[in-house]
C-alpha positions as CSV (number, residue, x, y, z in Angstrom):
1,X,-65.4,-34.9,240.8
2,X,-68.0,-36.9,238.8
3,X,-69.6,-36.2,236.1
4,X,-73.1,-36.3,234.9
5,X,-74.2,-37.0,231.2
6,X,-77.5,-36.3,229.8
7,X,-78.7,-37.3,226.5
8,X,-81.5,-35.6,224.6
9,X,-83.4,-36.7,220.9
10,X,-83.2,-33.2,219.9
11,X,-80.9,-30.2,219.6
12,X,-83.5,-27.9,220.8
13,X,-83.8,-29.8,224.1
14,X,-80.0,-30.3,224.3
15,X,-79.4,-26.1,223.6
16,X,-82.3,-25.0,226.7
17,X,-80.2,-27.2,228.5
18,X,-76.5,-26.1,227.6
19,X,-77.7,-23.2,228.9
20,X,-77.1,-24.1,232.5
21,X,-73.8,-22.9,234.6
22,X,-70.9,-25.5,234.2
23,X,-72.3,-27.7,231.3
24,X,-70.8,-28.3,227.9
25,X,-71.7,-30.2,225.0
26,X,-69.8,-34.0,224.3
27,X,-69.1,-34.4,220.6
28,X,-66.5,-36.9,220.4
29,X,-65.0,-35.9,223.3
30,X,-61.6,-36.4,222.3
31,X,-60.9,-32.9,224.2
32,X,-63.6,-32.3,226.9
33,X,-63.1,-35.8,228.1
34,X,-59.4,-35.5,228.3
35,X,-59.2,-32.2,230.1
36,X,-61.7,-33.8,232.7
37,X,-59.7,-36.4,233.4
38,X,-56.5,-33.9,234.2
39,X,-58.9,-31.7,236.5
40,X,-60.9,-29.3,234.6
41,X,-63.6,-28.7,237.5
42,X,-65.5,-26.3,235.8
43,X,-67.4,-29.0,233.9
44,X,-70.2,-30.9,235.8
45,X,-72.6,-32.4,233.3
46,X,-72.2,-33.0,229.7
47,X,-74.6,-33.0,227.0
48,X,-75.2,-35.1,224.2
49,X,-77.6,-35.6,221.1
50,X,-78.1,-39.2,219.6
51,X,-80.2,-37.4,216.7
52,X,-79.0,-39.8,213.6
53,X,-79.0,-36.7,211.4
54,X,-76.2,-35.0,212.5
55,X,-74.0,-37.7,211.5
56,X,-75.3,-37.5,207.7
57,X,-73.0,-37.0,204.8
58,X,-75.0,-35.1,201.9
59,X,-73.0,-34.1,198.3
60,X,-75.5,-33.1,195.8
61,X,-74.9,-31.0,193.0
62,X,-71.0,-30.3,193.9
63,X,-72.9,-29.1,197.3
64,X,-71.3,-30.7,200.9
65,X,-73.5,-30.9,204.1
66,X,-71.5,-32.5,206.9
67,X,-73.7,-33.2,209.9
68,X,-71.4,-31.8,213.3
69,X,-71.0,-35.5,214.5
70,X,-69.4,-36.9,211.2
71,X,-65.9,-38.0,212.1
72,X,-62.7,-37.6,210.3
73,X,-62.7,-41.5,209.9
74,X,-66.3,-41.0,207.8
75,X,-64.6,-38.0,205.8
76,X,-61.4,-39.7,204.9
77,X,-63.3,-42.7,203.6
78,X,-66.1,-41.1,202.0
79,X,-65.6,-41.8,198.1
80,X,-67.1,-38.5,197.5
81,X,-64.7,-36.5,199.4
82,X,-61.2,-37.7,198.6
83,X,-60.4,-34.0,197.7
84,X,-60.8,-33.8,201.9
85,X,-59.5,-37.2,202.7
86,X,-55.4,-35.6,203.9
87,X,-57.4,-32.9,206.3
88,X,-59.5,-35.8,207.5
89,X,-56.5,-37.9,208.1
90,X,-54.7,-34.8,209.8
91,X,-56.3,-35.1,212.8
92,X,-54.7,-37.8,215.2
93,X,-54.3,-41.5,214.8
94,X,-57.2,-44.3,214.1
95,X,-58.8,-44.3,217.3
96,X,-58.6,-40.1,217.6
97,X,-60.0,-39.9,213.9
98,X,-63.0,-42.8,215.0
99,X,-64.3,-40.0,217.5
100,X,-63.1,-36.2,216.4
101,X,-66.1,-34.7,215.2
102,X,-66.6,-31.7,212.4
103,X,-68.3,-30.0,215.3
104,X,-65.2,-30.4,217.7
105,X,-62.7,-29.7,215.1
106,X,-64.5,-26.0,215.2
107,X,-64.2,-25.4,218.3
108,X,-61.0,-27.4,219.4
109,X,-57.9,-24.3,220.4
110,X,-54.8,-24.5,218.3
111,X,-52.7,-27.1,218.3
112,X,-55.7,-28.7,217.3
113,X,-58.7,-28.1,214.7
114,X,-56.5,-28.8,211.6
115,X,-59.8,-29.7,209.9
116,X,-61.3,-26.4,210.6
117,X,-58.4,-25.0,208.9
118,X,-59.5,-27.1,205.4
119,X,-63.4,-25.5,205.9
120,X,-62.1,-21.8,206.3
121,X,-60.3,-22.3,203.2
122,X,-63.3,-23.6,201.7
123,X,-65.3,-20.9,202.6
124,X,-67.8,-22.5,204.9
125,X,-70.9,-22.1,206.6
126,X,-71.7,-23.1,210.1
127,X,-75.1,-24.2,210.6
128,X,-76.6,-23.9,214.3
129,X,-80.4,-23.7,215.8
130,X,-80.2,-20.3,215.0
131,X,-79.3,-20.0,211.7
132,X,-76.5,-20.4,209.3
133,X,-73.3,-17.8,209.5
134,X,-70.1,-17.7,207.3
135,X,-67.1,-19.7,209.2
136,X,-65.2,-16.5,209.6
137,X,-68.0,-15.4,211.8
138,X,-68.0,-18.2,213.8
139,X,-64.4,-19.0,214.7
140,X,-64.6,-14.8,215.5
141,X,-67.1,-15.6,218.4
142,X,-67.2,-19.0,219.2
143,X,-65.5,-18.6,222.7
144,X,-68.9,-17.1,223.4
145,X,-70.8,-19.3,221.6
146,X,-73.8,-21.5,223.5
147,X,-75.7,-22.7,220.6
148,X,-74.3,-26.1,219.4
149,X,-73.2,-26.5,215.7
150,X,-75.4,-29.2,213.6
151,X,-73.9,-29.1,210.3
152,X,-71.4,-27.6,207.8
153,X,-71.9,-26.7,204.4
154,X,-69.6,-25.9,201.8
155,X,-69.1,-26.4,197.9
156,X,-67.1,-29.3,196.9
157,X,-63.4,-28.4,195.8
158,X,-62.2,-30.0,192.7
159,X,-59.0,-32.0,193.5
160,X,-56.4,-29.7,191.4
161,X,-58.0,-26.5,193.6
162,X,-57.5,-27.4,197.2
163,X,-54.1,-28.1,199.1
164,X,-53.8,-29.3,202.5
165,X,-50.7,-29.5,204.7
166,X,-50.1,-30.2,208.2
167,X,-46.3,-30.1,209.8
168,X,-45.5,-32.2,212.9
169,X,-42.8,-33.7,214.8
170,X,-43.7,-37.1,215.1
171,X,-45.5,-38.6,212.2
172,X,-48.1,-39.4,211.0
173,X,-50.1,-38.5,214.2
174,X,-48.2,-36.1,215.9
175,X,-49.6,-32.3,217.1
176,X,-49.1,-29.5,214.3
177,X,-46.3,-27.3,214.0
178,X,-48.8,-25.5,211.8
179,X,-51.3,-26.4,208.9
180,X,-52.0,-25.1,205.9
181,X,-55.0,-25.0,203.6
182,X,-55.4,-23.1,200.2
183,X,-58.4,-23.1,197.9
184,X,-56.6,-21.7,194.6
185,X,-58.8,-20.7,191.2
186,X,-56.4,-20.6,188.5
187,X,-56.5,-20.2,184.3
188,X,-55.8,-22.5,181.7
189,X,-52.0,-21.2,182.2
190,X,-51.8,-21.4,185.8
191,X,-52.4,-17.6,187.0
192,X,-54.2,-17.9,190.2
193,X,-57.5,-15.6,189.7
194,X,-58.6,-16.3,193.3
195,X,-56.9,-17.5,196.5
196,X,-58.5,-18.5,200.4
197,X,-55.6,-19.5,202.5
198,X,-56.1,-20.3,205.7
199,X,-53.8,-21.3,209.0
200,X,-53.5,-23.3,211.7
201,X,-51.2,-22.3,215.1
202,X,-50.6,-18.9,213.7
203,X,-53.2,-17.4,216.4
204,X,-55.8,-19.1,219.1
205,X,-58.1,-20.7,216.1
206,X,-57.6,-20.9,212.3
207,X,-57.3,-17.7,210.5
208,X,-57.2,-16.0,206.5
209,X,-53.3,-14.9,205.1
210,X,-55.0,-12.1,203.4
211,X,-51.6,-10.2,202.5
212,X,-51.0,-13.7,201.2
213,X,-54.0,-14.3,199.4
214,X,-54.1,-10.7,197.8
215,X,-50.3,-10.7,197.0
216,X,-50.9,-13.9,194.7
217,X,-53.4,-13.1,192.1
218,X,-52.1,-12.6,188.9
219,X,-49.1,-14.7,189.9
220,X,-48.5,-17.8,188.2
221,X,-46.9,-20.6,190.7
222,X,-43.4,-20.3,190.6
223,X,-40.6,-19.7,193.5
224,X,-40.0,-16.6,191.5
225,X,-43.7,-14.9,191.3
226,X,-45.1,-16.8,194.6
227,X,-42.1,-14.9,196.5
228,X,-43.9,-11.9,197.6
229,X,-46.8,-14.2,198.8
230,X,-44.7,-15.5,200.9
231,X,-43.1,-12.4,202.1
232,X,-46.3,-11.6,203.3
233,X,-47.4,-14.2,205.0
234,X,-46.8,-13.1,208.8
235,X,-48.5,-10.6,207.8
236,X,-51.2,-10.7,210.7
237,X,-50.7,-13.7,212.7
238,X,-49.6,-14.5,215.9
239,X,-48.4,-17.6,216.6
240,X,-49.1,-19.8,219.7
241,X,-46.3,-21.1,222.0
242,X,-46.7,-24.5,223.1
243,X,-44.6,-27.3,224.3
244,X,-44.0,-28.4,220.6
245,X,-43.0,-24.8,219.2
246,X,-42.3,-21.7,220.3
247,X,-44.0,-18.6,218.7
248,X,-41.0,-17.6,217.1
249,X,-40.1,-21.3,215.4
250,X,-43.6,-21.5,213.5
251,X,-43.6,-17.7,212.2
252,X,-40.0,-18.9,210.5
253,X,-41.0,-22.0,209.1
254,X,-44.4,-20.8,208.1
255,X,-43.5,-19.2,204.9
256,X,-41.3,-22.4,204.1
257,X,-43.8,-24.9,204.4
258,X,-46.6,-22.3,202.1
259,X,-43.8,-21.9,199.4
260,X,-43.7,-26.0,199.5
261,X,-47.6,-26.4,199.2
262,X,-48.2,-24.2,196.7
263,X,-45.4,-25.2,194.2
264,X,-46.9,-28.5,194.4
């Protein structure tokens, strides 16, 4: 079955067109393309936008806009956004990381979307033709979603804050076991005053450990203190089961690998 592809200057044009029965939109296509070419019929014409804007990088005022088509290769060499550079690098090999977009990453099912899981830690905002709406909200609906995304904003993360992890099989571009991020606000001795920690593969699309979050304020980072964290983490979740783990195997190992990012 072929496929057609139209290109349009502007989202508004590209959106009235989306619209139509069997259409989706072709970021990088490092997902749509690739189920196409193992039989996905329900596609018949893609849409693009080569609007230059939504591949800007903006940090102003420890602000971050991040148009939808940036790619992980732009983040991860961005001087401005080495705090984001491991999430950026999370995501596949070279060539993958030259065409996953931020918009993709959004939308893209668990195994995949590791980036996402770095902006729901980072508390951000989606920004469509329709407005602007918390990430949370997003991810909640996005299956039903037919507005395309054109940018991200967040507030930049100073380096000591944020933690990123992503657990594979086969590095360094293998599909996640899980991933991990965690936006941490601590005091000059180390008790955590604020926590956002978000997951990867522990449902359909990235989610908040709440139990987790709530369980470590007041806690300084030790094995000892961060232990009922931990306890809580599968608290919520429910992993996927995929050919590289089973549902079972990542709730385990889930608690394991937080206890190791956040004693870092």
């Amino acid at each position: 079955m072929s496929l057609a592809l139209r290109t349009f200057s502007s989202v508004k044009d590209a959106n009235a067109a989306l619209q139509a029965a069997g259409t989706r939109y072709l970021g990088g296509g490092t997902l749509v393309i690739r189920a196409a070419n193992e039989g996905d019929v329900s596609v018949s014409s893609l849409i693009r936008v080569d609007d230059p804007g939504l591949s800007q990088i903006m940090v102003s005022g420890g602000k971050v806009r991040l148009g939808a088509s940036v790619t992980m290769a732009a983040i991860a060499r961005h001087p401005e956004l080495a705090t984001l550079a491991a999430a950026a690098r999370a995501v596949g090999g070279p060539a993958i990381r030259n065409m996953a977009t931020v918009g993709g990453n959004l939308f893209a099912p668990a195994p995949y979307g590791d980036f996402a899981v770095a902006l729901l830690a980072l508390d951000a905002t989606v920004v469509t033709e329709d407005g602007e709406m918390p990430i949370e909200t997003f991810l909640a609906g996005r299956d039903a979603s037919r507005s395309i995304v054109t940018a991200v904003g967040f507030s930049l993360p100073k380096a000591e804050s944020f933690r990123f992890l992503k657990v594979s099989r086969v590095k360094p571009k293998g599909v996640s076991v899980l991933s991990i991020a965690a936006l941490l606000q601590r005091t000059t001795d180390g008790t955590v005053t604020a926590a956002r920690i978000a997951l990867g593969c522990m449902a359909d699309r990235p989610i908040r450990a709440l139990a987790t979050e709530k369980a470590l304020l007041g806690c300084k980072l030790t094995s000892q203190e961060i232990a009922p964290a931990l306890a809580a983490a599968g608290e919520g979740i429910a992993p996927i089961t995929d050919p590289i783990a089973s549902a079972w195997y990542r709730a385990e190992v889930l608690p394991v690998h937080l206890g190791r990012l956040l004693s870092n």
